[in-house]
Each structure stands twice: as structure tokens, then as C-alpha cells.
C-alpha positions in Angstrom: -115.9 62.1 -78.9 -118.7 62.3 -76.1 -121.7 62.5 -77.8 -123.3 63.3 -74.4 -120.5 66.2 -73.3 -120.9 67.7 -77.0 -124.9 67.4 -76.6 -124.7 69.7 -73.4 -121.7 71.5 -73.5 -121.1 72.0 -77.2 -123.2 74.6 -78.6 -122.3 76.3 -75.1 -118.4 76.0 -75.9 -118.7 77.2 -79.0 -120.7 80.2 -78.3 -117.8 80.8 -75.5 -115.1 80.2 -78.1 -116.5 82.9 -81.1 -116.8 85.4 -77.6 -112.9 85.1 -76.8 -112.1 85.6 -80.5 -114.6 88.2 -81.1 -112.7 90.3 -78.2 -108.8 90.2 -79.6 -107.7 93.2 -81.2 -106.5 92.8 -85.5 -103.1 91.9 -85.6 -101.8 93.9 -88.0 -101.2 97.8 -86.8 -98.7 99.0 -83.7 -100.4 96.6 -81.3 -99.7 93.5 -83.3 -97.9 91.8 -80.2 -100.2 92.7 -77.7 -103.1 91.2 -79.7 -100.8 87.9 -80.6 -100.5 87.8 -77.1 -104.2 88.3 -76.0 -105.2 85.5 -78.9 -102.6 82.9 -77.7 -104.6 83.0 -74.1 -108.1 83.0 -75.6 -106.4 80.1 -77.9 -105.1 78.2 -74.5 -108.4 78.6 -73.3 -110.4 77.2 -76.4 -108.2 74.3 -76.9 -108.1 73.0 -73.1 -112.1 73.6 -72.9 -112.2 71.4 -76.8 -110.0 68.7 -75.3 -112.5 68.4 -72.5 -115.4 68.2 -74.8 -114.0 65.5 -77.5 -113.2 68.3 -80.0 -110.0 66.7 -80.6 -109.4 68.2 -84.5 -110.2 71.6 -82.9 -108.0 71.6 -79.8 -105.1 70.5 -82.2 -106.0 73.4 -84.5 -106.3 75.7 -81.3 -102.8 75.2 -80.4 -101.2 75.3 -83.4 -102.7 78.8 -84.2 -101.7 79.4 -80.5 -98.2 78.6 -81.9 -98.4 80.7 -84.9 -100.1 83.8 -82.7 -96.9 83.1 -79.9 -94.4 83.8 -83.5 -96.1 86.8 -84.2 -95.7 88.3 -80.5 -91.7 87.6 -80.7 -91.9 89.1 -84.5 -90.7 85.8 -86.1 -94.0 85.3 -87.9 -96.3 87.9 -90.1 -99.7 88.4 -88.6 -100.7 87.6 -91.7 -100.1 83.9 -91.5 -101.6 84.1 -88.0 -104.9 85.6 -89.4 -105.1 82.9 -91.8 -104.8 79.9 -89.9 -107.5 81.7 -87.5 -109.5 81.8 -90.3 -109.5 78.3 -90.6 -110.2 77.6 -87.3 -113.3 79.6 -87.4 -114.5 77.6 -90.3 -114.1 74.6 -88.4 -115.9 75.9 -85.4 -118.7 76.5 -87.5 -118.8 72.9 -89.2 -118.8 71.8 -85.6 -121.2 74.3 -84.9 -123.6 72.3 -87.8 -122.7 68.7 -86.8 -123.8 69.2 -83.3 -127.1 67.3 -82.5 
């Protein structure tokens, strides 16, 4: 990990990354695809920008939830899962969040 691209760029990224979430519809409800679909992008979007950074752990977590999010568009997986491991990603955005310098 960079400590110089996390010292510039990481509160920055994960500012960016809590904005993309915080615009995705719930999941659950008649526009459960449509919102699986709008997450995968912003998920795509946070794990490339992670990678960049040196937020390896969090650009793995990214595209599995991507995955998951990708399951529930096609209706092979419950939004519930999906909200879960999104959960868990957002905890780990904000232990980031605390362990930057």
C-alpha cells in the first residue's frame, strides 16, 4: 500500500466512495434489478479507484459485492445477501477511514 497515494487521495476516495453508495436506490421493492444494476457500476467504480490507491482488501471486497449485486439483477440471488455483504464493506470503508494518517 502507498502510504503517499493513501495520504492524498484516501480520505478523498473514500468520501467519493460513501457518495456513489449513498445514491443507489434499496434493493428490496419492484426496482430491485435496477438498483443491483446501479450498485454493480458504483461497485466497478470503487474497486478500480481502491486498486489504484493500495486498498487491496477493499477492491477485492468491492468486486465481490459487485458479484453478489450482478446475482441479484438476473434474480439468482436475494437482495438480502447483497445488502449484507454491503454492509460489510461499509464497515470496512470506515476502518480505513480511521487508519488513514
Amino acid at each position: 500500500m502507498s502510504s503517499d497515494l493513501m495520504a492524498r487521495y484516501g480520505r478523498r476516495f473514500i468520501h467519493s466512495a460513501r457518495e456513489r453508495l449513498a445514491t443507489v436506490p434499496a434493493l428490496d421493492g419492484d426496482d430491485a434489478a435496477a438498483a443491483a444494476r446501479a450498485l454493480a457500476f458504483h461497485l466497478h467504480s470503487i474497486s478500480g479507484e481502491a486498486a489504484m490507491i493500495g486498498f487491496a482488501e477493499l477492491s477485492q471486497r468491492a468486486r465481490e459485492v459487485m458479484r453478489t449485486a450482478r446475482a441479484v439483477e438476473t434474480g439468482t440471488t436475494a437482495p438480502g445477501e447483497c445488502a449484507a455483504q454491503l454492509a460489510r464493506l461499509s464497515q470496512l470503508v470506515d476502518e480505513l477511514e480511521r487508519a488513514l494518517p
